[in-house]
N, CA and C atoms as an extended XYZ file, in Angstrom:
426
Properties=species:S:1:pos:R:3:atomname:S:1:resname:S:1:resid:I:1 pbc="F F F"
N         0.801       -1.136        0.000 N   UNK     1
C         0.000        0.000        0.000 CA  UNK     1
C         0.864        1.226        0.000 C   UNK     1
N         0.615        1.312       -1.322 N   UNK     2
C         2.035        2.569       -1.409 CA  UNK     2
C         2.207        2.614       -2.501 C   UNK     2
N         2.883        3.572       -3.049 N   UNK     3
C         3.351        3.910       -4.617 CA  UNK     3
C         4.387        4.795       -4.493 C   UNK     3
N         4.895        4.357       -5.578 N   UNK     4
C         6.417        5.056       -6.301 CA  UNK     4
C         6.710        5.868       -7.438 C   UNK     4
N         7.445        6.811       -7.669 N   UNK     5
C         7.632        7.329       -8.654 CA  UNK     5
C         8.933        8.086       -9.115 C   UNK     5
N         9.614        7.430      -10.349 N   UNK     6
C        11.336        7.863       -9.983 CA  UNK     6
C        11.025        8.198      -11.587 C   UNK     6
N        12.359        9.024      -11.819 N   UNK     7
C        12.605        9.458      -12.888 CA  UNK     7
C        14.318        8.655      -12.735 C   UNK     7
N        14.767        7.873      -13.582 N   UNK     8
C        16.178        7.548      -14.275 CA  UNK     8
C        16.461        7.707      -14.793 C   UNK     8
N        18.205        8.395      -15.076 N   UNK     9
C        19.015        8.657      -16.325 CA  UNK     9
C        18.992        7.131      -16.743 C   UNK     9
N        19.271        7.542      -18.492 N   UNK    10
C        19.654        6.258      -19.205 CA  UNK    10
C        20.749        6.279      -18.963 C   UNK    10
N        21.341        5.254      -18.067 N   UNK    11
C        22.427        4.963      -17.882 CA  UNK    11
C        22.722        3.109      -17.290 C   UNK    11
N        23.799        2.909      -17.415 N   UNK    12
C        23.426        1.222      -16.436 CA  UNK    12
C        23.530        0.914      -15.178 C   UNK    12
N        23.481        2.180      -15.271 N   UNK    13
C        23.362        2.004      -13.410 CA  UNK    13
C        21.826        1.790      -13.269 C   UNK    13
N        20.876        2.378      -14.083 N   UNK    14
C        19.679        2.693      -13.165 CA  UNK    14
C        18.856        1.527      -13.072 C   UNK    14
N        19.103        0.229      -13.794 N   UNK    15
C        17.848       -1.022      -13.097 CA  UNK    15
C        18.766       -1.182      -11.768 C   UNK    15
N        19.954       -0.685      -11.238 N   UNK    16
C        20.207       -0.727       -9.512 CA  UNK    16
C        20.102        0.091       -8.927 C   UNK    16
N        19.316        0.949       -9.374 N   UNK    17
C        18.863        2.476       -8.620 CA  UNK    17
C        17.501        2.012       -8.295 C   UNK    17
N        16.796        1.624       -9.436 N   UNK    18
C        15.518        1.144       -9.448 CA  UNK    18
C        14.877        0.139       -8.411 C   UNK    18
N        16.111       -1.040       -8.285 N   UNK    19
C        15.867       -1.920       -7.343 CA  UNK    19
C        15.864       -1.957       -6.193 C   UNK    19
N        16.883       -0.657       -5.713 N   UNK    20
C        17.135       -0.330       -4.663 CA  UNK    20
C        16.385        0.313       -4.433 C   UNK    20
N        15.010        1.383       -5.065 N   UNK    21
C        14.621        1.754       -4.332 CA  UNK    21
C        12.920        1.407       -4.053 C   UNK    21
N        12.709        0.575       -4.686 N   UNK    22
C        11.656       -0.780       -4.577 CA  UNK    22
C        11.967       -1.399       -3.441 C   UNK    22
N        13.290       -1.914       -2.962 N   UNK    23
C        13.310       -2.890       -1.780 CA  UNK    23
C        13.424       -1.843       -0.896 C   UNK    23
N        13.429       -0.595       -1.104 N   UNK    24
C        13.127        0.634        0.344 CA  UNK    24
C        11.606        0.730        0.565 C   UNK    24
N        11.022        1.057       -0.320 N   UNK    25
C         9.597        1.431       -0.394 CA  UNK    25
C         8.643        0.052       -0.658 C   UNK    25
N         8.997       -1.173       -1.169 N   UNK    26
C         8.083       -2.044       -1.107 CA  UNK    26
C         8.235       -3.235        0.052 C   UNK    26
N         9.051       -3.572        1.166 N   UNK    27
C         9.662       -4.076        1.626 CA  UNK    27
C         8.575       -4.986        2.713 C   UNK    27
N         7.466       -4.295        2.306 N   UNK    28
C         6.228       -5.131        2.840 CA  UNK    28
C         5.791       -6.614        2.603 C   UNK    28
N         5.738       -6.293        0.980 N   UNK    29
C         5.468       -7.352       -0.169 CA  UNK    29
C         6.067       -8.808        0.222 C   UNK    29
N         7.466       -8.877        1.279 N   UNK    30
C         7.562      -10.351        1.371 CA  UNK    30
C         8.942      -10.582        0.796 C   UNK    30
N         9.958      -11.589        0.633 N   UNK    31
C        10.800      -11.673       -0.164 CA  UNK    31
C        10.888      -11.828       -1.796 C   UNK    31
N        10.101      -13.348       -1.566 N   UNK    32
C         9.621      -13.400       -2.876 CA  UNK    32
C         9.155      -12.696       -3.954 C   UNK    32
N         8.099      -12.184       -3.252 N   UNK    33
C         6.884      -11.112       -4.197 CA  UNK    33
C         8.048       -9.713       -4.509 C   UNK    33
N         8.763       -9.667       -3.474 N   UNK    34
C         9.844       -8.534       -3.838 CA  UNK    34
C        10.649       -8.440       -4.680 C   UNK    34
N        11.380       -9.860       -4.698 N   UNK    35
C        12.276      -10.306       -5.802 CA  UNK    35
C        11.873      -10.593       -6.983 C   UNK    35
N        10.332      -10.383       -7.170 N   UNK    36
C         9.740      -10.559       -8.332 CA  UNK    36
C         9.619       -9.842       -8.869 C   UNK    36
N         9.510       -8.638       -8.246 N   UNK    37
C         9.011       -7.134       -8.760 CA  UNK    37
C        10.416       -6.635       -8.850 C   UNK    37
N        11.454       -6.907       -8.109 N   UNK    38
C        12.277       -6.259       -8.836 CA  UNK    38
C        12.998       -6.499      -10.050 C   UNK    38
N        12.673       -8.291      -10.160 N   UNK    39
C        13.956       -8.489      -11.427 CA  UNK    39
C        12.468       -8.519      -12.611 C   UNK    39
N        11.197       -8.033      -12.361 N   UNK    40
C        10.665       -7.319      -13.589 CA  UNK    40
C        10.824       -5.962      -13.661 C   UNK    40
N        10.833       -5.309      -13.026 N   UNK    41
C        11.420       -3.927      -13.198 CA  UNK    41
C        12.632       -3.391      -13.577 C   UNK    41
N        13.495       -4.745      -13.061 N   UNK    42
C        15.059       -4.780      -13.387 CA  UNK    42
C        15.179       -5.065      -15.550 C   UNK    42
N        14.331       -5.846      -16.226 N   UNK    43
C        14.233       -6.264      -17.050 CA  UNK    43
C        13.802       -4.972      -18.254 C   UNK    43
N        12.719       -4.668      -17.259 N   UNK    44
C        11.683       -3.274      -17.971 CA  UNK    44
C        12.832       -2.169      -18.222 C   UNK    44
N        13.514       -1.878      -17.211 N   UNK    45
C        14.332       -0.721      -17.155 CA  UNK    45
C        16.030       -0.931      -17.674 C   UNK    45
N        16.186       -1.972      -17.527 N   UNK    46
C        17.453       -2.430      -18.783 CA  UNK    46
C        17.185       -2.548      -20.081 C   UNK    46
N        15.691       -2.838      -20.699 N   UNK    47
C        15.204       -3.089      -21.806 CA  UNK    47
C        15.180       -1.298      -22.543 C   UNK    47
N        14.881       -0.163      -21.466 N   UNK    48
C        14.935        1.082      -21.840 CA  UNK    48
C        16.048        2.417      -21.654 C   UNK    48
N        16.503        1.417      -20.944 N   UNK    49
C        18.656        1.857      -21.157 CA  UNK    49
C        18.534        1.798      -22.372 C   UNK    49
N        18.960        0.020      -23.166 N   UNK    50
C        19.334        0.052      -24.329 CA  UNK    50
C        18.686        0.252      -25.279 C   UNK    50
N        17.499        0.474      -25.352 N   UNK    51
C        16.690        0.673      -26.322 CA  UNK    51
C        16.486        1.890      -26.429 C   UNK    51
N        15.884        2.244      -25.472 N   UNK    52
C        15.175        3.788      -25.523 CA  UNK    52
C        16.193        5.154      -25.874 C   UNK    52
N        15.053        6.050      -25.532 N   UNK    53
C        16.084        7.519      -25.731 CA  UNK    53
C        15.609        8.168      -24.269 C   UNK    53
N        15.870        9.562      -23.684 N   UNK    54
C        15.702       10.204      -22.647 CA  UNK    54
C        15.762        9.365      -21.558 C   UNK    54
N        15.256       10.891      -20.512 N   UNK    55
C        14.558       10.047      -18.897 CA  UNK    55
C        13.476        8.674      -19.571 C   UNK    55
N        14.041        7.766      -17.866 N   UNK    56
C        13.120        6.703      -18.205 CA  UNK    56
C        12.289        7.142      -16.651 C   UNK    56
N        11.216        6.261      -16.629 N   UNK    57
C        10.555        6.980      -15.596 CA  UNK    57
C         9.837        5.853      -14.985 C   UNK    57
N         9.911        5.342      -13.857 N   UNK    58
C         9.078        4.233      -12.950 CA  UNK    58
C         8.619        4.983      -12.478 C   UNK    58
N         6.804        3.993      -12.789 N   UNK    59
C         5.939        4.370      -11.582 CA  UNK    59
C         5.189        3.216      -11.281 C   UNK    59
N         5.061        2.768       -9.499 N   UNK    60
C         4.727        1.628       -9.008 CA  UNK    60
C         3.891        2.019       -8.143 C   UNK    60
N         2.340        1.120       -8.200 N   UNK    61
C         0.942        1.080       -7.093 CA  UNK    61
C         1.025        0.089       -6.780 C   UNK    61
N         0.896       -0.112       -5.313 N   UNK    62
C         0.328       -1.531       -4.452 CA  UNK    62
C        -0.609       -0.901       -3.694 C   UNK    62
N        -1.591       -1.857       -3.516 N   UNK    63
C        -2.829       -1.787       -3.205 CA  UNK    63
C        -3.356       -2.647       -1.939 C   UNK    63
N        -2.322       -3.832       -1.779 N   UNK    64
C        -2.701       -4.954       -1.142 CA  UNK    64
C        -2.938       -5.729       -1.933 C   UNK    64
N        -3.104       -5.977       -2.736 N   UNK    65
C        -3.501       -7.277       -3.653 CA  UNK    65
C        -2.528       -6.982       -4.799 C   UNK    65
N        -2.443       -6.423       -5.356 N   UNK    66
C        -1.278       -6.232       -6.950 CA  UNK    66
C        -0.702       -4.964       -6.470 C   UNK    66
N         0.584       -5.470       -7.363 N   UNK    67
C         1.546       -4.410       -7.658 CA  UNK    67
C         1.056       -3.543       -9.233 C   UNK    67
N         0.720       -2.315       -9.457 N   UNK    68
C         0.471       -2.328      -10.678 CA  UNK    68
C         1.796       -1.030      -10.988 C   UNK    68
N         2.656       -1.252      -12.458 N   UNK    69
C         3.877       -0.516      -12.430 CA  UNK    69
C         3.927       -0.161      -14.489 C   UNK    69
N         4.878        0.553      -14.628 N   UNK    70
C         4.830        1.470      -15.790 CA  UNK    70
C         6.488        1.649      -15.545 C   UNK    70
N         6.735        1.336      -16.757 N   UNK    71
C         8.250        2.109      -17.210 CA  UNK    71
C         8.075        2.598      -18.367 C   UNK    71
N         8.285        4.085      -18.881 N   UNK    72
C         8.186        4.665      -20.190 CA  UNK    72
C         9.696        5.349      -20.064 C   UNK    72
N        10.111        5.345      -21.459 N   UNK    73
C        11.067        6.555      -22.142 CA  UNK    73
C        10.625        7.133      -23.165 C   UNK    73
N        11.247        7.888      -23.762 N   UNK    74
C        11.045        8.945      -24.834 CA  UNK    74
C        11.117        8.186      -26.038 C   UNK    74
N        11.406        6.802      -26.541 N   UNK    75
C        11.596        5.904      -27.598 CA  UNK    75
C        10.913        6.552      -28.417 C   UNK    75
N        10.824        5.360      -29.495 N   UNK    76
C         9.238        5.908      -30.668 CA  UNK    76
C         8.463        4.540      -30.924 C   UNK    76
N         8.525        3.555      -29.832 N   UNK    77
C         8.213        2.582      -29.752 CA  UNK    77
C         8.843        1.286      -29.835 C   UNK    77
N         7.935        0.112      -29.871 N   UNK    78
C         7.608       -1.365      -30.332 CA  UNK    78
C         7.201       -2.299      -30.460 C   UNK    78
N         7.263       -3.285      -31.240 N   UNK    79
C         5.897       -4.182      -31.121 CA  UNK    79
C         6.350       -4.835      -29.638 C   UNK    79
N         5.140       -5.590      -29.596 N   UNK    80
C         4.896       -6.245      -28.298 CA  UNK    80
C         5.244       -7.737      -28.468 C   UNK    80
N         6.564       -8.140      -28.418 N   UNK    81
C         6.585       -9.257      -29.070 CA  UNK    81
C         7.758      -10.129      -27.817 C   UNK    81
N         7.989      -11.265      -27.705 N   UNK    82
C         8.366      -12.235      -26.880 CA  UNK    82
C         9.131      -13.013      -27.816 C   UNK    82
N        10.548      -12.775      -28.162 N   UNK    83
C        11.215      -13.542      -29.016 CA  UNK    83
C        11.648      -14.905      -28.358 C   UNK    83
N        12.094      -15.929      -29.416 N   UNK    84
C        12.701      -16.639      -28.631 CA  UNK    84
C        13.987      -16.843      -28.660 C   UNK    84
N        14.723      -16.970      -27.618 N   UNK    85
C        15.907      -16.825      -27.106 CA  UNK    85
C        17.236      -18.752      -27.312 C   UNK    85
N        17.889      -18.405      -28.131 N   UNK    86
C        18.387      -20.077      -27.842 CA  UNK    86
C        19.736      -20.036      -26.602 C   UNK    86
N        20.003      -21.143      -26.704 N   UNK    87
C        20.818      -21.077      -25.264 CA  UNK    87
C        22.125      -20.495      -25.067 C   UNK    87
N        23.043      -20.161      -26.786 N   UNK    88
C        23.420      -19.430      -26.849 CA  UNK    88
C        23.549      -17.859      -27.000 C   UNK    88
N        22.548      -17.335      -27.114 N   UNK    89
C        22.416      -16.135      -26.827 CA  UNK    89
C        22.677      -15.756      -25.623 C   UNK    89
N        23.104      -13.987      -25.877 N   UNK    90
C        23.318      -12.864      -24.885 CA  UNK    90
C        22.132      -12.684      -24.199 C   UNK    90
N        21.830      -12.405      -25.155 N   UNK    91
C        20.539      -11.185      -24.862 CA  UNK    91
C        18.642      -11.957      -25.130 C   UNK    91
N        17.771      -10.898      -25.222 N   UNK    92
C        17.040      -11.715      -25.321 CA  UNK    92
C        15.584      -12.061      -24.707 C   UNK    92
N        16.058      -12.086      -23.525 N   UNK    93
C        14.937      -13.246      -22.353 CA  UNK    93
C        14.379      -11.927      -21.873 C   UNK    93
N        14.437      -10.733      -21.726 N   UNK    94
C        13.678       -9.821      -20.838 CA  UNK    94
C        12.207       -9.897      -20.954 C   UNK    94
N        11.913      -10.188      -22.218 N   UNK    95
C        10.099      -10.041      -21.655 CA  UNK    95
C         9.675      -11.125      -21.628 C   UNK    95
N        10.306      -12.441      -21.902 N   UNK    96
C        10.199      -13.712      -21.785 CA  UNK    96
C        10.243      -13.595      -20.085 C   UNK    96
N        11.364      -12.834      -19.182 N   UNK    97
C        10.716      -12.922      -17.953 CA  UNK    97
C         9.758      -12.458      -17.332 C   UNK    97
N         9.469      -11.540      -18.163 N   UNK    98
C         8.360      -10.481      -17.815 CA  UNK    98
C         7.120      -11.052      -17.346 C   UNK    98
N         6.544      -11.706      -18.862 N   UNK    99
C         5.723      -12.405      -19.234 CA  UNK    99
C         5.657      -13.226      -18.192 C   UNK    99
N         6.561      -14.223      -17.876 N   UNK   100
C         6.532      -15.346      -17.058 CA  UNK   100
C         6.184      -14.771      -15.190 C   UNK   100
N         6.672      -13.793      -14.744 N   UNK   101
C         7.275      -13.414      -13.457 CA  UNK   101
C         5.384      -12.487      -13.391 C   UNK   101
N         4.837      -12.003      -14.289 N   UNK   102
C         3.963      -10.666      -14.317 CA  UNK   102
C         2.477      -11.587      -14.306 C   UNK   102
N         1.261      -11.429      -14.024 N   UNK   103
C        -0.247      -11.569      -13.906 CA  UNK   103
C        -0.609      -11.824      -15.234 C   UNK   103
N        -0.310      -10.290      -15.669 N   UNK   104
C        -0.373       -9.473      -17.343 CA  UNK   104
C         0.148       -8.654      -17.240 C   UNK   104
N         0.816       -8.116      -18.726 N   UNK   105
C         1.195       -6.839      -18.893 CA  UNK   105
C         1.086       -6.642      -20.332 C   UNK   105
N         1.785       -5.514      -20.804 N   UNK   106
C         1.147       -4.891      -22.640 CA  UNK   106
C         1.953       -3.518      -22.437 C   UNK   106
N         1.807       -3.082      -23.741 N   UNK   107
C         2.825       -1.865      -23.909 CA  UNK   107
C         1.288       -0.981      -24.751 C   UNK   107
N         1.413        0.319      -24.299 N   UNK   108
C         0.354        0.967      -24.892 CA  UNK   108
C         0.879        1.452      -26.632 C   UNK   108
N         0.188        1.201      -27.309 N   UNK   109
C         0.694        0.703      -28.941 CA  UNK   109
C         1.076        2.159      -29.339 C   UNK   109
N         2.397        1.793      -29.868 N   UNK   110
C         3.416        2.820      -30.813 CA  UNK   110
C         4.191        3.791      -29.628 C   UNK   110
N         4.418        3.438      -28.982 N   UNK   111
C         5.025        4.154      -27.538 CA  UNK   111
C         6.280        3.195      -26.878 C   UNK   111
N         7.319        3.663      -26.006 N   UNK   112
C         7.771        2.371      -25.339 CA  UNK   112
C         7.628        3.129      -23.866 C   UNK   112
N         5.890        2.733      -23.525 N   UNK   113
C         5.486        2.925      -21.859 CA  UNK   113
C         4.671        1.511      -21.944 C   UNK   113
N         5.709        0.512      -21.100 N   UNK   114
C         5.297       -0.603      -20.768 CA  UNK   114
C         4.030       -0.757      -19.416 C   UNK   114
N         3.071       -1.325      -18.995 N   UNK   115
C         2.656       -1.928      -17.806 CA  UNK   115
C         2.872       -2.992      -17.665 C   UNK   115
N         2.447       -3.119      -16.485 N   UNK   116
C         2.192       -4.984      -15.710 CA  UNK   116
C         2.005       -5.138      -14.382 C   UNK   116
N         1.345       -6.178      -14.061 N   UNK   117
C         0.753       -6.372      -12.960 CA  UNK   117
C         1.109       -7.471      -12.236 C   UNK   117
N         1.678       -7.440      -10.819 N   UNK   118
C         2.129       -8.472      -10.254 CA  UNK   118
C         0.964       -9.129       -9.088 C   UNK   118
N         0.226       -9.663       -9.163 N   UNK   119
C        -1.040      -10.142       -8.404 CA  UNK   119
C        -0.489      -10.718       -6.997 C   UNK   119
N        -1.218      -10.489       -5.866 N   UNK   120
C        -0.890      -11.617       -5.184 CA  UNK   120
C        -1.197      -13.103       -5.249 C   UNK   120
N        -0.938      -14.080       -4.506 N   UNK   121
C        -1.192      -15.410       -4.481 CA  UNK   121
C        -3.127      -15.668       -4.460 C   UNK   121
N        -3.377      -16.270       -5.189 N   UNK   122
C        -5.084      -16.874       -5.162 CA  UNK   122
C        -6.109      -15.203       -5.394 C   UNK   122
N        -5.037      -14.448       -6.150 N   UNK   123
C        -6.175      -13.494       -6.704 CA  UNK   123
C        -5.748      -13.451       -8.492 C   UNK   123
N        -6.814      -12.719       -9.144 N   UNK   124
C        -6.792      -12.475      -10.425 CA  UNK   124
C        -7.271      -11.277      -10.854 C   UNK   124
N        -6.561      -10.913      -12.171 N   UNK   125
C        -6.523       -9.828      -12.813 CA  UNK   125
C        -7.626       -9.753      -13.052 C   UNK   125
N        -7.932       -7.998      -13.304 N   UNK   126
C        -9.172       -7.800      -14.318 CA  UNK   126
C        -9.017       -7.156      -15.754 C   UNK   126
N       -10.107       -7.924      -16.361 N   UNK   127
C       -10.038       -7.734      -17.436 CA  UNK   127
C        -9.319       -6.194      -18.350 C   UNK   127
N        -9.450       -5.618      -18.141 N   UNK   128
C        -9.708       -3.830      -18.428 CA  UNK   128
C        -7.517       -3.969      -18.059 C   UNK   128
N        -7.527       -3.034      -19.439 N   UNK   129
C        -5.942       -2.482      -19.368 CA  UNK   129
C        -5.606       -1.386      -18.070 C   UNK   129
N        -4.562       -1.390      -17.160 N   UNK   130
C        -4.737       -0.691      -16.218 CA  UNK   130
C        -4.241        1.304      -16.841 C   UNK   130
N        -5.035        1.184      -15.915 N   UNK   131
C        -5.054        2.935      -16.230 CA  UNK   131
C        -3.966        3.926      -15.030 C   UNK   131
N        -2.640        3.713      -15.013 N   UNK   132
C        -1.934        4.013      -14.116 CA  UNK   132
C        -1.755        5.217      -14.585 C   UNK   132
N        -1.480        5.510      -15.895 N   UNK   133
C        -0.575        6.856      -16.279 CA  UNK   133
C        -1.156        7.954      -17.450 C   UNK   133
N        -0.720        8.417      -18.037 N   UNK   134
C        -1.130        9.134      -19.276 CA  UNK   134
C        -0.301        8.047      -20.670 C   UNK   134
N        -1.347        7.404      -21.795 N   UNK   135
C        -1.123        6.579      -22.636 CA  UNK   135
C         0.417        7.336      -23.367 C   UNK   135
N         0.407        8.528      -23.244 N   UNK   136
C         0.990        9.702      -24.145 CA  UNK   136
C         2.607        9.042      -23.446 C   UNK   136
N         3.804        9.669      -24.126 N   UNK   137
C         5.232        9.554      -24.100 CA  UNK   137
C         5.773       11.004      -23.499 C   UNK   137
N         6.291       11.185      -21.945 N   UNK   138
C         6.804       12.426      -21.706 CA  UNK   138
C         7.618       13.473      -22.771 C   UNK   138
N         7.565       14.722      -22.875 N   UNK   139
C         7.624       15.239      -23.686 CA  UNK   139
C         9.603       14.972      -23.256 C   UNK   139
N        10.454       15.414      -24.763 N   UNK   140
C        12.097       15.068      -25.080 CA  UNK   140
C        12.580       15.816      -23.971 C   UNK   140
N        13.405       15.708      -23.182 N   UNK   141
C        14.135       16.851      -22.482 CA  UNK   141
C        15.381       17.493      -22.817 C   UNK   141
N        15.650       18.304      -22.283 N   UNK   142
C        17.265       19.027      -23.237 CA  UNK   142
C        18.336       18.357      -23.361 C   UNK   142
């Protein structure tokens, strides 16, 4: 019961800025449920280091029952797609964990502002895309 909201340089430091400051502010959630949310957030926000352009920007709601969270940058998007990864590859697996670790999640189309929802144990999502943020891409900064 609580929410977050950080702005990160693209840099590689920030999925350990990010994490660190999830296990300050979510530290309720449990180990598990913690370590879940962070190495999807950890995934979300390494995925918009290298990809993206500008500030990237986390924002995280818990409610008691779900975590609901948003990472956007200034990108110009992408599809929503789950490649598959062979065992030699680098790279790769991030939304393959996503997917796996998350309730649901989706990227609002032609943008790169991801959601997803981390449920607790013996509850379920609802139907309806969550409405955490503005669909729109923060405006470029200097």
């Amino acid at each position: 019961m609580g929410a977050l909201s950080l702005n990160l340089r693209r840099e590689r430091s920030a999925p350990g800025a990010a994490r660190q400051a999830i296990e300050h502010r979510f530290a309720e959630l449990g180990p598990a449920r913690l370590a879940d949310l962070a190495l999807v957030v950890s995934e979300l926000v390494s995925n918009a280091v290298v990809h993206g352009r500008g500030t990237i920007t986390l924002k995280l709601q818990h409610d008691g029952h779900a975590v609901r969270g948003e990472v956007i940058d200034q990108g110009g998007g992408f599809e929503q797609h789950v490649r598959d990864s062979g065992p030699d590859d680098f790279g790769g697996r991030g939304l393959l964990i996503v997917e796996a670790l998350s309730s649901r999640w989706g990227i609002h189309e032609g943008t790169t502002h991801v959601w997803f929802e981390l449920h607790a144990p013996g509850t379920s999502p609802g139907m309806a895309e969550p409405q955490l943020g503005d669909a729109k891409r923060p405006a470029e900064l200097p």
